[in-house]
C-alpha positions as CSV (number, residue, x, y, z in Angstrom):
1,X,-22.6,-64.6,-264.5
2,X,-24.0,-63.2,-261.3
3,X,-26.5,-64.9,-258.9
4,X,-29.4,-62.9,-260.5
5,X,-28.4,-64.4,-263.9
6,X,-28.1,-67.7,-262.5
7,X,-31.7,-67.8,-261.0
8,X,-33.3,-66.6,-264.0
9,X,-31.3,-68.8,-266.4
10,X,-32.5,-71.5,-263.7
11,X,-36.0,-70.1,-263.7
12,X,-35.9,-70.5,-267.6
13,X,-35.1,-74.3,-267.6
14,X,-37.6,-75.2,-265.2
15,X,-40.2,-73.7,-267.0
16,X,-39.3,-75.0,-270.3
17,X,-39.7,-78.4,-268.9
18,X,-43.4,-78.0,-267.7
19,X,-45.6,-79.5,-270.1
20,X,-48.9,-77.4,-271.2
21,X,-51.5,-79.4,-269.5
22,X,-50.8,-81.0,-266.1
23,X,-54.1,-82.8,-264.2
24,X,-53.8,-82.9,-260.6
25,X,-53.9,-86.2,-259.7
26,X,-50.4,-86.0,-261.4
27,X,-49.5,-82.9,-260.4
28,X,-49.4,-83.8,-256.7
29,X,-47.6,-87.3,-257.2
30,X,-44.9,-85.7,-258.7
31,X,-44.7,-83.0,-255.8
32,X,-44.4,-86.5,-253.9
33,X,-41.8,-87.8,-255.6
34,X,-39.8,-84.2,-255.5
35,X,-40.5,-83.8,-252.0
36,X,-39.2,-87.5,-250.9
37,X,-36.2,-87.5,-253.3
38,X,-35.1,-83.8,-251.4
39,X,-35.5,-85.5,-248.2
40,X,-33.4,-88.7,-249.2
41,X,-30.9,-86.1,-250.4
42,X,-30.2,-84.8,-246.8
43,X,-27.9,-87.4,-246.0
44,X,-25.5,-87.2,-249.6
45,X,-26.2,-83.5,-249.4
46,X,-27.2,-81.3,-246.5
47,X,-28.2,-78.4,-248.8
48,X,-30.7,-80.5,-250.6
49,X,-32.4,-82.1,-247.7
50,X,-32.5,-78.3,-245.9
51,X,-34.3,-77.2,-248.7
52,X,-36.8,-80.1,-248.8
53,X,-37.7,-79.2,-245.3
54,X,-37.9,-75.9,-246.0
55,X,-40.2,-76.1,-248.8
56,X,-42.4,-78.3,-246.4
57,X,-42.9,-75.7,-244.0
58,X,-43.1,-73.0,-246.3
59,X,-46.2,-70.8,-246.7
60,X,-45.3,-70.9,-250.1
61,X,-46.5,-74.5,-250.8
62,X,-49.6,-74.3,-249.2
63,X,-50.2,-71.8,-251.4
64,X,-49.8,-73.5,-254.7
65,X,-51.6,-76.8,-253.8
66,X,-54.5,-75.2,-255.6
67,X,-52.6,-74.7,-258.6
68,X,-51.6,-78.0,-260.0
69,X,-50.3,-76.3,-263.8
70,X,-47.3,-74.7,-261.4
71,X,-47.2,-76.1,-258.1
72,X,-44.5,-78.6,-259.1
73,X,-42.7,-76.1,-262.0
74,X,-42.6,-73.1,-258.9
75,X,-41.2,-75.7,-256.5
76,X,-39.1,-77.7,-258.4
77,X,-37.6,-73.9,-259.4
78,X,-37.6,-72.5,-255.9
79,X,-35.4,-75.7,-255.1
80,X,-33.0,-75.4,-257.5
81,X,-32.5,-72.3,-257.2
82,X,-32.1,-72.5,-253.3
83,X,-29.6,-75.5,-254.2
84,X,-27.8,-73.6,-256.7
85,X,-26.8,-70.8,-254.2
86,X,-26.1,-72.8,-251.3
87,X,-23.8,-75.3,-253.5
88,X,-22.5,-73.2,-256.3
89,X,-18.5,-72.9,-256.0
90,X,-17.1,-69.6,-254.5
91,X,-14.0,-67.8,-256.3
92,X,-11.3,-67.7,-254.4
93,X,-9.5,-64.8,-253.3
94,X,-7.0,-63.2,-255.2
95,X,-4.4,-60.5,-253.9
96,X,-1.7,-58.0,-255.3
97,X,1.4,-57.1,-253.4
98,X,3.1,-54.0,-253.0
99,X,6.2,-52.5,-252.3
100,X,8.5,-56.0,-252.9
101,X,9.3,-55.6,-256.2
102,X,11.0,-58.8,-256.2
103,X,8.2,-61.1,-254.8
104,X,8.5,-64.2,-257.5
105,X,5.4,-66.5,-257.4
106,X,3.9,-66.3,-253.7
107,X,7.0,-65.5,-252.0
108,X,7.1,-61.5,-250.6
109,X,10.3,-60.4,-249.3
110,X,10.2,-56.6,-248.1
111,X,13.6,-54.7,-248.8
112,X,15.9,-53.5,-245.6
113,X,14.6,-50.1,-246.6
114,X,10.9,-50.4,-246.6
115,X,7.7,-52.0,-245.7
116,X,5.6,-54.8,-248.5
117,X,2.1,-54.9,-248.3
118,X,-0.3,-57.9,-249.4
119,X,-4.0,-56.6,-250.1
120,X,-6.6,-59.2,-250.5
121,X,-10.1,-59.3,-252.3
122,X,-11.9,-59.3,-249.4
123,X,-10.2,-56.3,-247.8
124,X,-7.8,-58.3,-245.9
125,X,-3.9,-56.5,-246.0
126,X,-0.9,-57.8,-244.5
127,X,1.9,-55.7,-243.9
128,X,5.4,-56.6,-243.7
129,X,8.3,-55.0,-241.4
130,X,10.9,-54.0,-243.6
131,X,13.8,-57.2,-243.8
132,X,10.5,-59.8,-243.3
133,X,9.9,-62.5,-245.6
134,X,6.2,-64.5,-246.2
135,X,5.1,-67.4,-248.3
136,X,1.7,-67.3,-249.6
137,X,0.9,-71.2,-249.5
138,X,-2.3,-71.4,-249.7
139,X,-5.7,-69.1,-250.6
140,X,-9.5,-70.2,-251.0
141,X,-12.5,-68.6,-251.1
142,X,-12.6,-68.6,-247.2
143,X,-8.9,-67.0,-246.9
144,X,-5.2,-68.2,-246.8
145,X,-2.3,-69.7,-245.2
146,X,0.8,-68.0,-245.2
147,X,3.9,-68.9,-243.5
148,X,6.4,-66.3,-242.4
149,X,9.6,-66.9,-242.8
150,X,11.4,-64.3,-240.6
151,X,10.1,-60.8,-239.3
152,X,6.9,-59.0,-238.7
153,X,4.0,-59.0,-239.9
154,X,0.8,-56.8,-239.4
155,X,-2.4,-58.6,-240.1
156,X,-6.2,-56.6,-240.7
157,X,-8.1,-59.8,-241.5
158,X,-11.8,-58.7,-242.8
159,X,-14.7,-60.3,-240.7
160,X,-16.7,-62.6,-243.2
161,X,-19.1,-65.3,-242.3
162,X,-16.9,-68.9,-242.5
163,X,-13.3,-66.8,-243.1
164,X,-10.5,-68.9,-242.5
165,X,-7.4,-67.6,-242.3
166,X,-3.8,-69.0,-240.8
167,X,-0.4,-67.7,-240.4
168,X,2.9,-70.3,-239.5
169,X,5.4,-68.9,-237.7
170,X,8.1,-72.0,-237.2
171,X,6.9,-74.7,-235.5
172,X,3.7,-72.2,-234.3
173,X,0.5,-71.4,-236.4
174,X,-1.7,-68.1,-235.4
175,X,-5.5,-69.5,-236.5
176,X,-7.9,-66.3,-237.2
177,X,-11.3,-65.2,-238.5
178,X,-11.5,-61.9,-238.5
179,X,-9.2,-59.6,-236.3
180,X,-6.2,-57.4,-236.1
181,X,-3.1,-58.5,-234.5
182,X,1.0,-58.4,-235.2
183,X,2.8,-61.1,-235.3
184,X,7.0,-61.5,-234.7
185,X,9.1,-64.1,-235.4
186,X,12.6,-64.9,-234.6
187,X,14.2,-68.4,-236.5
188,X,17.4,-67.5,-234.6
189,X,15.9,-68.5,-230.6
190,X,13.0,-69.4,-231.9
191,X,10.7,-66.9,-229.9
192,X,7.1,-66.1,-231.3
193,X,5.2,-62.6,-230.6
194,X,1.6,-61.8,-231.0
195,X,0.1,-58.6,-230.0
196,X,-4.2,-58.9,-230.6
197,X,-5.3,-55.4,-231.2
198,X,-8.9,-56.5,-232.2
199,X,-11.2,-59.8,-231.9
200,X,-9.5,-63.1,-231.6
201,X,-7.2,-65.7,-232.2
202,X,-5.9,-69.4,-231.5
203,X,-2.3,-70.1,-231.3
204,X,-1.2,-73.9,-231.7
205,X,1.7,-75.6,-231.5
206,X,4.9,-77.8,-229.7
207,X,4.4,-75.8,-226.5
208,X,0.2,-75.5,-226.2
209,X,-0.8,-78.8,-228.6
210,X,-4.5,-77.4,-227.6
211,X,-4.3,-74.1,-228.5
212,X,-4.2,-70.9,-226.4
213,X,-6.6,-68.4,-227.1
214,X,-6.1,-65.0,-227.0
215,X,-8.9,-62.2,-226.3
216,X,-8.4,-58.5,-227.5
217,X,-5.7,-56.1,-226.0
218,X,-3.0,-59.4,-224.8
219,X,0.2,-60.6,-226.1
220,X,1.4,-64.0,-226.2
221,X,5.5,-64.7,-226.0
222,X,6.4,-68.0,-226.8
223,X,10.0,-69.2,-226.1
224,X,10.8,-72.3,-227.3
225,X,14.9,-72.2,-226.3
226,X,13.0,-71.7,-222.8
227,X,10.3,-74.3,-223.5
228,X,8.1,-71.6,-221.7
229,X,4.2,-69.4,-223.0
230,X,3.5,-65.8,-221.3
231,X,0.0,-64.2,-222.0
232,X,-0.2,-60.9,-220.4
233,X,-2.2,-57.7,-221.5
234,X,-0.9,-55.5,-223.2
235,X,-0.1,-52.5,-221.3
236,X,1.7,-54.6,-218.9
237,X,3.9,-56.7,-221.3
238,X,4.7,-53.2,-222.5
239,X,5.6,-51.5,-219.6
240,X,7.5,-54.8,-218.6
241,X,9.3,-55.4,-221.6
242,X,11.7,-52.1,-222.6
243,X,12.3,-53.9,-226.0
244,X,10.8,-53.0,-229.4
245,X,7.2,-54.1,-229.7
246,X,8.7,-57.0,-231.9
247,X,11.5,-58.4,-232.1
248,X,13.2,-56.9,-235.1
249,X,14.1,-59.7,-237.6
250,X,17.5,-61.6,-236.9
251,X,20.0,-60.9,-239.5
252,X,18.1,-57.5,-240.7
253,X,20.3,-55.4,-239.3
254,X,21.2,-51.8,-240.9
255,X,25.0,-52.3,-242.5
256,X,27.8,-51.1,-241.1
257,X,29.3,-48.5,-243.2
258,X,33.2,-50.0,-243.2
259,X,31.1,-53.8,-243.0
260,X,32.8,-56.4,-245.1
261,X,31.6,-59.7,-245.9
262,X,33.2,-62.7,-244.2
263,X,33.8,-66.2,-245.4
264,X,34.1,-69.5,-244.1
265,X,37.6,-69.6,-244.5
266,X,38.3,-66.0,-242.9
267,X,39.8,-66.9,-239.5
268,X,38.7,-63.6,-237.2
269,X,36.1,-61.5,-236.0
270,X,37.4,-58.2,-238.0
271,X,39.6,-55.5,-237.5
272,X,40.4,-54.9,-233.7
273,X,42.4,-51.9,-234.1
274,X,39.5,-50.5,-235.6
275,X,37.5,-50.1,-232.0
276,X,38.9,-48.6,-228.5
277,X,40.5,-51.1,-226.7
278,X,41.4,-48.9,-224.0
279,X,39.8,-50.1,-220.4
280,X,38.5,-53.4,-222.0
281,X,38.5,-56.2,-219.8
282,X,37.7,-60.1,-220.1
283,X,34.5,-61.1,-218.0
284,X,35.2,-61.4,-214.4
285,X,38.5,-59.7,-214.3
286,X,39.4,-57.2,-211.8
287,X,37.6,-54.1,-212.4
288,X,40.1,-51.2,-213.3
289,X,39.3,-47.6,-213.1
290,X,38.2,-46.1,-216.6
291,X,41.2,-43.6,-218.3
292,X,38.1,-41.2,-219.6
293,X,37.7,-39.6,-216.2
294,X,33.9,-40.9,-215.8
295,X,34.4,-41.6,-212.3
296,X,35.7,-44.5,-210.4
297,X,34.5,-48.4,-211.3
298,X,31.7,-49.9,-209.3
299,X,32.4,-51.9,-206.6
300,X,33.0,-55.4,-207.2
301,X,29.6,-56.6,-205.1
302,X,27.9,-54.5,-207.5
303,X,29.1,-56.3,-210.5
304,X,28.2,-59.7,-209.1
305,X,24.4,-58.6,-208.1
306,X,23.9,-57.6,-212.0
307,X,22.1,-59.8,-214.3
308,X,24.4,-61.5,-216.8
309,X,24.1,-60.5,-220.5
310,X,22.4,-63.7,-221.5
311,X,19.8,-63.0,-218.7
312,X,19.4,-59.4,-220.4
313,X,18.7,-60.3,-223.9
314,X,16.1,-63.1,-222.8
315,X,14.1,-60.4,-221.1
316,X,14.4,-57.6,-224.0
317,X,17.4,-55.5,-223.0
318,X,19.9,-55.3,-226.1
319,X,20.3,-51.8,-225.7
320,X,22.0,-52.6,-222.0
321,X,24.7,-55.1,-223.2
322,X,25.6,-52.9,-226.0
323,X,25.9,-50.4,-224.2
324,X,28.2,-52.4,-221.8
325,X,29.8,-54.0,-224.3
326,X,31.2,-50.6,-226.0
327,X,32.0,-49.1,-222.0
328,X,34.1,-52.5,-221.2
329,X,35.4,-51.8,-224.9
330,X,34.1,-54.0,-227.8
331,X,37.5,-55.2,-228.9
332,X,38.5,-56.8,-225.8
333,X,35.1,-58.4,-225.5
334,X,35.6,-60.1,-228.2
335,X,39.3,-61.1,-227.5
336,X,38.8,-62.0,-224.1
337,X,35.0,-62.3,-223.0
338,X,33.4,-65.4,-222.2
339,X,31.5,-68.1,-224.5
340,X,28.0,-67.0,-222.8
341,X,29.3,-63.6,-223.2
342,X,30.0,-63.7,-226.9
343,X,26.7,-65.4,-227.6
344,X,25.1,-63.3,-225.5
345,X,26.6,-60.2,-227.5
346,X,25.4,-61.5,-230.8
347,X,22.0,-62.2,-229.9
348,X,21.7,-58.5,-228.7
349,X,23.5,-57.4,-231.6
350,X,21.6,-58.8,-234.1
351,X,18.0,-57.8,-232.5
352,X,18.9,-54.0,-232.2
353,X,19.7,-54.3,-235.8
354,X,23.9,-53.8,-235.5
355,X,25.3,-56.3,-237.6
356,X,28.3,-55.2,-237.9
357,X,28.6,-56.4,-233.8
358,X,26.7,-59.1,-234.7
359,X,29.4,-60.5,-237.1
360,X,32.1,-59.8,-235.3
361,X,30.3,-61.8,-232.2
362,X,29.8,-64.5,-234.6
363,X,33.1,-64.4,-236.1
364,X,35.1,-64.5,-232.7
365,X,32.7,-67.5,-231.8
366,X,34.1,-69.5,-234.2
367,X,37.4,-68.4,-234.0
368,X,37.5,-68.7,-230.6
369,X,35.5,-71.7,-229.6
370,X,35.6,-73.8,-232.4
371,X,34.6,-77.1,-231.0
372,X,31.5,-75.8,-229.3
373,X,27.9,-76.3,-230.1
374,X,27.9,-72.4,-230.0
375,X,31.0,-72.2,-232.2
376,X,29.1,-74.3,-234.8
377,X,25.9,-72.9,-234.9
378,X,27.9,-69.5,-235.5
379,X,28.2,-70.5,-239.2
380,X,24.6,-71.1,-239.6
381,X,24.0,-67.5,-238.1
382,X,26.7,-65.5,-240.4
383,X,24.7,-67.0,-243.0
384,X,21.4,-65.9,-242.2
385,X,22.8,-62.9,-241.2
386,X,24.6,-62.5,-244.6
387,X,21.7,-63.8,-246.4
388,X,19.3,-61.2,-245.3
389,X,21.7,-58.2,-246.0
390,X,21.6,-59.0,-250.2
391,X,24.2,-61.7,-250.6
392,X,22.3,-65.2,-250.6
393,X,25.3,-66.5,-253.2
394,X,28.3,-65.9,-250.2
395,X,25.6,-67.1,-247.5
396,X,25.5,-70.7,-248.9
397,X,29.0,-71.6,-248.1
398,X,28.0,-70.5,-244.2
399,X,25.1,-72.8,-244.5
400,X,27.2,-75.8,-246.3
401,X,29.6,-75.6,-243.7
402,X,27.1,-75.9,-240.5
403,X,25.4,-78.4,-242.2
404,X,28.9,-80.7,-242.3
405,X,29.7,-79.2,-238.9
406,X,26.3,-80.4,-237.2
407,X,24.3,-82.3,-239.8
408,X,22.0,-82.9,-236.9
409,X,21.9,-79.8,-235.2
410,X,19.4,-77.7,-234.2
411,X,19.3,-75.3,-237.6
412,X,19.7,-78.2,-240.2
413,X,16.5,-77.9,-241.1
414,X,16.7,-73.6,-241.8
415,X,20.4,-74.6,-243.1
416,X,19.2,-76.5,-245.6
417,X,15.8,-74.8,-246.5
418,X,17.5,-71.3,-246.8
419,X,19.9,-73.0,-248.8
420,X,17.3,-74.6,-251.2
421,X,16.4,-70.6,-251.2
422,X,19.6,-69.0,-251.9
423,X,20.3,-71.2,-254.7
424,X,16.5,-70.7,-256.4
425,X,17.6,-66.6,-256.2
426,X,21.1,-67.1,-257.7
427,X,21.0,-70.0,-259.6
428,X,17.6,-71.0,-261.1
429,X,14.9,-73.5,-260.2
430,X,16.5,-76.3,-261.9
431,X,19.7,-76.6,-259.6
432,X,17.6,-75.8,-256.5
433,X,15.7,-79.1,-257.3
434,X,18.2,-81.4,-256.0
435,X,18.5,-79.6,-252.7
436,X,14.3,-79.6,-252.5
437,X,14.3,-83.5,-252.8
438,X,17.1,-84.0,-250.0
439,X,15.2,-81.1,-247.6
440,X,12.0,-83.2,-248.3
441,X,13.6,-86.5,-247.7
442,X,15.0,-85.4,-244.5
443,X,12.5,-82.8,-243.1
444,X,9.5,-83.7,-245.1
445,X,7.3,-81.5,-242.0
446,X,9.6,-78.3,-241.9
447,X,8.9,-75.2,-242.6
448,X,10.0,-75.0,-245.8
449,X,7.9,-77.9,-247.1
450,X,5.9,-75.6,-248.9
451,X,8.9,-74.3,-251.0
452,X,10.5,-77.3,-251.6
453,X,7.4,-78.9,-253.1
454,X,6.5,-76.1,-255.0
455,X,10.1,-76.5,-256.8
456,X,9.6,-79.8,-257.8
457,X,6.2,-79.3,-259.2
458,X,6.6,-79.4,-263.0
């Protein structure tokens, strides 16, 4: 039934109710009584008192004093009917989703190979970067809530009077009207990305408990390894920032095409005869001239003015410490190179989408520094990063095995969640249950709250 329907059905009833002769003395005590009862209703119902005052100040009831038969039935109609739009129940919105063929319930993962697309009733559409993940968790008449799991998303959010829409990015949530705007984010250092193309936004959380607003053509990069917000426009976080608009999603990375998958109880970071060790060096050991005839080595003062390779990847330069990775030769690097370095090298790895450097990073991590914070959380990252290539079954032994490493550590949480995840895909609902219970017993605010209660819902 449409509005017009539902005034005339409305405009019906009141008139049935009129009776066939009405004097006036009565006909203006019951406008009285009409009148004061709309007025009492203001404070139960603000619709109801509005229209009370309205109908008080209308031209419209001067008018009808003089007709006593009507007054009250045109009135008490007008009224209703103003009361029945103002409080009549909106539908919420629905949506279809396209290109994730696999999207169960209001989960959307995009494929490594191409781009999933959410389009709402309103005209709202959410695109997702290939490898990204969302959870629809909530949708009303006003809008949704959607919580991204990993990635990118592109949001075109349809300007309507009273929209509401959210999207939670970790510990972050990007609060919106109407507006256009990207938004990245990486689980694995915890770094949040928006880019506001049109209107604007509000982003809230642990590092601006207020919010931050953010007006048309500025980005916002929040670091939370760094503890540390940057707005800037646009142009000039651009022409500052030689990284990808957004940071690709950790653990998307293209395979390798001799990759193999490596378990928890494989002890190294692959084959090393498989890359050029020639000329490869440990960090901070005497510079030796390259055997490829590119020129003599740079002078050692040189070396120590460069930024190190942790300092790199925090401002957006993968492409650099790959690149001097595979000059110092990758499989020393590896064998030899520092802690910071190693980290370093799989945190660049993983961002410009190599993950065949990634796991070897990861794997020599372990291997190498065991004992470490590092070393540990090096299990939670070969997870996520075999996770997101198509194997959620072999990532749950990574994730088992940070969790008993560092069952406080900084990824329990994720470990646990994308557990409860993995074992939904491959297993069923009913055996991810008992994981949903202990993530909401032990995290019963993290980010996959939403997940785990939607398991145990009957």
């Amino acid at each position: 039934m449409n509005e017009a329907e539902k005034l005339s059905r409305l405009a019906d009833i009141v008139r049935s109710g009129v009776p066939a002769d009405v004097d006036a003395a009565h006909d203006a005590a019951e406008r009285a009584r009409f009148v004061e009862a709309v007025s009492r209703g203001a404070g139960r119902a603000g619709a109801l008192g509005r229209v009370g005052a309205w109908l008080r100040a209308s031209p419209l009831w001067s008018a009808l004093t003089g007709r006593p038969r009507w007054s009250f039935a045109l009135a008490g109609g007008a009224a209703l009917a103003l009361a029945l739009v103002t409080l009549w129940p909106a539908r919420p919105l629905d949506y279809a989703v396209e290109g994730a063929p696999s999207a169960a319930g209001r989960y959307i993962a995009a494929t490594a190979g191409g781009e999933a697309r959410l389009r709402f009733t309103d005209g709202t559409s959410v695109a997702l970067s290939p490898g990204s993940a969302m959870r629809v968790v909530d949708v009303d008449a006003a809008g949704a809530r959607m919580l991204l799991e990993d990635g990118r998303a592109s949001l075109r959010v349809t300007r309507r009077p009273k929209a509401r829409w959210s999207v939670e990015a970790g510990p972050f949530a990007v609060l919106v009207t109407g507006t256009a705007f990207d938004v990245s984010w990486s689980r694995g250092d915890g770094t949040l990305r928006v880019d506001l193309h049109e209107g604007s936004v509000t982003v809230r959380g642990p590092l601006a408990p207020d919010g931050l607003p953010l007006r048309a053509g500025q980005r916002l990069v929040a670091r939370m390894r760094e503890g540390d917000v940057q707005i800037s426009s646009g142009d000039a976080a651009s022409a500052a920032d030689p990284a990808p608009k957004a940071l690709p999603p950790a653990g998307t990375a293209a395979q390798p095409r001799e990759e193999k998958t490596i378990g928890p109880g494989d002890a190294g970071g692959g084959d090393a005869g498989a890359v050029r060790p020639e000329g490869s060096r440990a960090e901070g050991a005497p510079a030796s001239p390259p055997t490829d005839g590119a020129g003599p080595a740079a002078p050692a003062g040189a070396a120590a003015a460069a930024p190190s390779w942790a300092q790199r990847v925090a401002a957006g330069d993968f492409r650099a410490v790959l690149a001097e990775a595979e000059q110092r030769g990758l499989g020393g690097v590896l064998e030899r190179g520092s802690l910071d370095d190693l980290v370093a090298l799989g945190d660049a790895a993983r961002y410009a989408r190599r993950g065949d450097v990634a796991q070897r990073a990861l794997s020599a991590t372990r291997k190498r520094f065991p004992g470490t914070s590092q070393g540990k959380a090096a299990a939670f990252l070969l997870g996520r990063l075999i996770h997101d290539g198509g194997s959620p079954e072999a990532a749950v032994a990574w994730y088992d095995t940070y969790l008993a490493e560092s069952p406080g550590g900084p990824f329990a949480a994720e470990a646990l969640g994308r557990k409860m995840v993995a074992v939904e895909r491959t297993a069923g609902r009913a055996a991810a249950r008992p994981i949903a219970e202990l993530y909401l017993k032990r995290h019963p605010r993290g980010a996959h709250e939403p997940v785990a209660r939607d398991l145990l819902t009957p």
